[in-house]
DSSP file (Angstrom, degrees, kcal/mol; ACC not computed):
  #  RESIDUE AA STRUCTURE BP1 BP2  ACC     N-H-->O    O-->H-N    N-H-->O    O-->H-N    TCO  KAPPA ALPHA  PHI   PSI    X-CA   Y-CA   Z-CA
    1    1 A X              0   0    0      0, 0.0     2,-0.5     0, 0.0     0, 0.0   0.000 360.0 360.0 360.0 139.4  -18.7  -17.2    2.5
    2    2 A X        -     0   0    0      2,-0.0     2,-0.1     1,-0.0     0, 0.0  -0.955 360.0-122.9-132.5 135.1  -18.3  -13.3    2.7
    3    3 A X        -     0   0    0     -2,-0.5     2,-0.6     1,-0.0    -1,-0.0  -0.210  18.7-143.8 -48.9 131.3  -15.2  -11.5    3.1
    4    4 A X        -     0   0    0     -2,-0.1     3,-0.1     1,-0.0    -1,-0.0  -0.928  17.0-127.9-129.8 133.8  -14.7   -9.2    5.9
    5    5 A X        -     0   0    0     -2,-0.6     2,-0.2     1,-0.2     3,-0.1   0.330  34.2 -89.9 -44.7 158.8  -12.7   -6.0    5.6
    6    6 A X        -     0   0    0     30,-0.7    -1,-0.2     1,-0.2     0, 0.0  -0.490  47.1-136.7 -70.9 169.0  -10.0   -4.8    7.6
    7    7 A X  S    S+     0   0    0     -2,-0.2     3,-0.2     1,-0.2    -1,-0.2   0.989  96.3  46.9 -87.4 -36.6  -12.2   -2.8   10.2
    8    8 A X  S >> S+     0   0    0      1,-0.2     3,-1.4     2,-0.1     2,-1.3   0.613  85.8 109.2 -58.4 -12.7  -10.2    0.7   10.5
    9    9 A X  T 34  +     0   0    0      1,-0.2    -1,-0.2     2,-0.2    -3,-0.1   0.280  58.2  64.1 -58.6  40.5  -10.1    0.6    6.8
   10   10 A X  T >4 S+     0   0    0     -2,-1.3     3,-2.6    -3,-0.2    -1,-0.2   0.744  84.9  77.4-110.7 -25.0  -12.5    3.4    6.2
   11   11 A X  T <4 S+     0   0    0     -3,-1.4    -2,-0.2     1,-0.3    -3,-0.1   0.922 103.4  44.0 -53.9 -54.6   -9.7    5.9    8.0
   12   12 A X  T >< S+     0   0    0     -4,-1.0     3,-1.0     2,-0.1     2,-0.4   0.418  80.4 140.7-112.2  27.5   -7.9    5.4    4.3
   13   13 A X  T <  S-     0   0    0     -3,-2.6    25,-0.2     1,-0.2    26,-0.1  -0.321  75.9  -4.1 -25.5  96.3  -10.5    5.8    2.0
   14   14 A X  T 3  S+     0   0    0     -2,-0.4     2,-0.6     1,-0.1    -1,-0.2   0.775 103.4 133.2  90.0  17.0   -9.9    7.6   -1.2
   15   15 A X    <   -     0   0    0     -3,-1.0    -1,-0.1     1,-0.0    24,-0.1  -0.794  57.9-112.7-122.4  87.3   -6.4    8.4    0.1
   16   16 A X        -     0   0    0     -2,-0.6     2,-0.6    23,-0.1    44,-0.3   0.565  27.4-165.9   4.1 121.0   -2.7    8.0   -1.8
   17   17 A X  E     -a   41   0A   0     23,-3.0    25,-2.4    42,-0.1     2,-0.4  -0.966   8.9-151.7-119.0 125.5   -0.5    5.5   -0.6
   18   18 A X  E     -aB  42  58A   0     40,-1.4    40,-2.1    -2,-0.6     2,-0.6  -0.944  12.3-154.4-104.5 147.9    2.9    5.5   -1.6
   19   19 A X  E     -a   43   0A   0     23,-1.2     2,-0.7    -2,-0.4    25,-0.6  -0.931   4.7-164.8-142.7 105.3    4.5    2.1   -1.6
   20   20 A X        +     0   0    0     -2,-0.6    36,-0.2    36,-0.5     2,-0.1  -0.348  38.2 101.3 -79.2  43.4    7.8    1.9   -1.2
   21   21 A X        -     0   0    0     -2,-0.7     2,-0.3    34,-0.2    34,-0.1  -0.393  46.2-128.3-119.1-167.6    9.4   -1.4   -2.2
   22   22 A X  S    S+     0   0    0     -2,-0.1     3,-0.1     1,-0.1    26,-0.1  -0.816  75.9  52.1-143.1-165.1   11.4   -3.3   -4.9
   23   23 A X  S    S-     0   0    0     -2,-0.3    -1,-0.1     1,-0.2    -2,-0.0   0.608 122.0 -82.0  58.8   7.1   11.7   -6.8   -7.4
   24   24 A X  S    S+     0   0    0      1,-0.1    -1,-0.2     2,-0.0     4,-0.1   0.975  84.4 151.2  75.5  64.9    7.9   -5.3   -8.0
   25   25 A X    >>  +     0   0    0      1,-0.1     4,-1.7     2,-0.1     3,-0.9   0.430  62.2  83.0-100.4  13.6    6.3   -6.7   -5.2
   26   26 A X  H 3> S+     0   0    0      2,-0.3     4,-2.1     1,-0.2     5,-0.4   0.844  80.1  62.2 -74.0 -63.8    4.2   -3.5   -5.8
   27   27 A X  H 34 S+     0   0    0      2,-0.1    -1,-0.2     3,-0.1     4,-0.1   0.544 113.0  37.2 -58.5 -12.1    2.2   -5.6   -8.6
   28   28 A X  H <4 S+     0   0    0     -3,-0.9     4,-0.5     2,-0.1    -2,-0.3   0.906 122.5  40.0 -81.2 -89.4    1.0   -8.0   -5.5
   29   29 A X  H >X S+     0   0    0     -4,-1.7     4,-3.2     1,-0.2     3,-2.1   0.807 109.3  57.4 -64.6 -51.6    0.5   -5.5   -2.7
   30   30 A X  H >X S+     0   0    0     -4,-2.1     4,-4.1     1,-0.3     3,-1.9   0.890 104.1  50.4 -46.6 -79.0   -1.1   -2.5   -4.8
   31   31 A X  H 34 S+     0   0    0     -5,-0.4     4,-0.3     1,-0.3    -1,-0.3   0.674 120.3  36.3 -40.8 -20.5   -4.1   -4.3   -6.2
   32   32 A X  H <> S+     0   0    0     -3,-2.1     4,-1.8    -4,-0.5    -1,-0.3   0.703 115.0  52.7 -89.2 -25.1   -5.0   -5.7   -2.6
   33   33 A X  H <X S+     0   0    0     -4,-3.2     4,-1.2    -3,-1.9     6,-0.6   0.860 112.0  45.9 -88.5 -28.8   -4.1   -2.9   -1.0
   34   34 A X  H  < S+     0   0    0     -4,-4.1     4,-0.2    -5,-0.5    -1,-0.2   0.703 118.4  43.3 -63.4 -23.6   -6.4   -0.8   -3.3
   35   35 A X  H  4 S+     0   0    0     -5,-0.5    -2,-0.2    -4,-0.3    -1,-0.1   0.622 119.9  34.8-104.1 -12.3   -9.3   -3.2   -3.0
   36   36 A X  H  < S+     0   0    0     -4,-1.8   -30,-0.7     3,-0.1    -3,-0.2   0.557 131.3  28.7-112.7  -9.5   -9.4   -4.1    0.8
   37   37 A X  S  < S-     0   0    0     -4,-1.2    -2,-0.1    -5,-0.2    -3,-0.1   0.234  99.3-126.4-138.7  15.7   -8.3   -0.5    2.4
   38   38 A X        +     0   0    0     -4,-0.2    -4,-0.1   -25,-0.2   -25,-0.1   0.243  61.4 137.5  95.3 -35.6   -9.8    2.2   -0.7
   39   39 A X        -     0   0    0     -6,-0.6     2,-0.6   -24,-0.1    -1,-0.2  -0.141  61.5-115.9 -92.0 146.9   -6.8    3.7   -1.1
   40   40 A X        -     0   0    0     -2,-0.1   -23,-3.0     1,-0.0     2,-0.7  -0.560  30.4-146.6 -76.5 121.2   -4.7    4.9   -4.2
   41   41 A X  E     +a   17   0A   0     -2,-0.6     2,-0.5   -25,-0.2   -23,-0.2  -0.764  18.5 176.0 -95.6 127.2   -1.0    3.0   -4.9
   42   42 A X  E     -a   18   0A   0    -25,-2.4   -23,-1.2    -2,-0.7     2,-0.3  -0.996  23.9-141.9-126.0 126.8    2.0    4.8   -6.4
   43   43 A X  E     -a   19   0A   0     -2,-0.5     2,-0.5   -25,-0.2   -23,-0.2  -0.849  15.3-162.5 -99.9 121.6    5.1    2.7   -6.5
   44   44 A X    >   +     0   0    0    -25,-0.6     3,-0.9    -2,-0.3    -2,-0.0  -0.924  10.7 178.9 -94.9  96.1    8.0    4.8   -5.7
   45   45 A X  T 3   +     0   0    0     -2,-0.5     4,-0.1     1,-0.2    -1,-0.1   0.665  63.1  81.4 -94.8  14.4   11.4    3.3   -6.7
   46   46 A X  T 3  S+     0   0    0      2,-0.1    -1,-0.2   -24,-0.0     2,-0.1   0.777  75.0  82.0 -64.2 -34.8   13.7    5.1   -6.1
   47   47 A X  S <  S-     0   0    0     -3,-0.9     2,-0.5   -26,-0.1     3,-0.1  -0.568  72.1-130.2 -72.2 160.3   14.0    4.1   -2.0
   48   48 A X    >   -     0   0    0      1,-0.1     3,-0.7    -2,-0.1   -27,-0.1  -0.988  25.4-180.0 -67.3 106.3   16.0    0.9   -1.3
   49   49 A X  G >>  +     0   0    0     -2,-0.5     3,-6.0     1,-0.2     4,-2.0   0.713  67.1  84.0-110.5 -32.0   14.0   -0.8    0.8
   50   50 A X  G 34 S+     0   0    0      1,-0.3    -1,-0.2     2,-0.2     5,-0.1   0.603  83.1  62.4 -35.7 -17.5   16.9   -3.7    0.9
   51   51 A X  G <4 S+     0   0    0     -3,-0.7    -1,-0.3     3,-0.1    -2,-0.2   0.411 113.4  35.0 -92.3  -1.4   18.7   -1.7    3.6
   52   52 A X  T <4 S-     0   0    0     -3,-6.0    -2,-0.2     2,-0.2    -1,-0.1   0.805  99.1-134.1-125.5 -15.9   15.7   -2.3    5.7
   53   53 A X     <  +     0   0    0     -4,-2.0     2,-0.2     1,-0.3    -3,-0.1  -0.106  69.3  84.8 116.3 -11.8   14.6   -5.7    4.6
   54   54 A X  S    S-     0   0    0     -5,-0.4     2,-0.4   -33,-0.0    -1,-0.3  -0.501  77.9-110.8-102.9 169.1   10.8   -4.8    4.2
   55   55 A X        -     0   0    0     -2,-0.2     2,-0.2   -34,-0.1   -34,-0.2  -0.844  36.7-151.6 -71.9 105.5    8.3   -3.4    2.2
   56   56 A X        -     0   0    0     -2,-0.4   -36,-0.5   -36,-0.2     2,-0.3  -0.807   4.4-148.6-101.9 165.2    6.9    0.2    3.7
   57   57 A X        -     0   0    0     -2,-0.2     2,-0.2   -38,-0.2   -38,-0.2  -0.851  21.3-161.7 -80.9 139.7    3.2    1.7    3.2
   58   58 A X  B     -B   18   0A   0    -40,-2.1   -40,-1.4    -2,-0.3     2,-0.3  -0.902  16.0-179.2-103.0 143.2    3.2    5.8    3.1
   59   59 A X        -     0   0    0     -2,-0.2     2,-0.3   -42,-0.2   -42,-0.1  -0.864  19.8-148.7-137.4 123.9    0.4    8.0    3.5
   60   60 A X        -     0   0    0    -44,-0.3    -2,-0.0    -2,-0.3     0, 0.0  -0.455  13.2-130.0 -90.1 170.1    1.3   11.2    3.2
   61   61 A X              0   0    0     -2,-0.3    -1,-0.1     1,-0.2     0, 0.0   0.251 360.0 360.0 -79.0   6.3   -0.5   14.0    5.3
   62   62 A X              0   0    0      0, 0.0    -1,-0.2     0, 0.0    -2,-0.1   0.463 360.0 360.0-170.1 360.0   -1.1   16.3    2.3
């Protein structure tokens, strides 16, 4: 059976994500999110993502 990719992932190839969450769901999301969409993860902890009840992706624009 062969996997198929998200299809707009080529849009974030090679491209920095910062990943804004906490309790290190970071160690989940990064490695998938690095392997299905290209893209580089750096876990920022500093936000409190508890006031908003999610997880966010960033990518910033330079």
């Amino acid at each position: 059976m062969s996997k198929k990719k998200f299809k707009g992932a080529s849009i974030f190839k090679d491209r920095t994500v910062i990943l804004g969450t906490l309790h290190g769901k970071e160690k989940v999301i990064a490695p998938i999110s690095e392997r299905e969409l290209g893209v580089r993860c750096r876990a920022v902890s500093d936000l409190n993502t508890d006031d908003y009840g999610t997880f966010t992706l960033f990518f910033p624009t330079s």
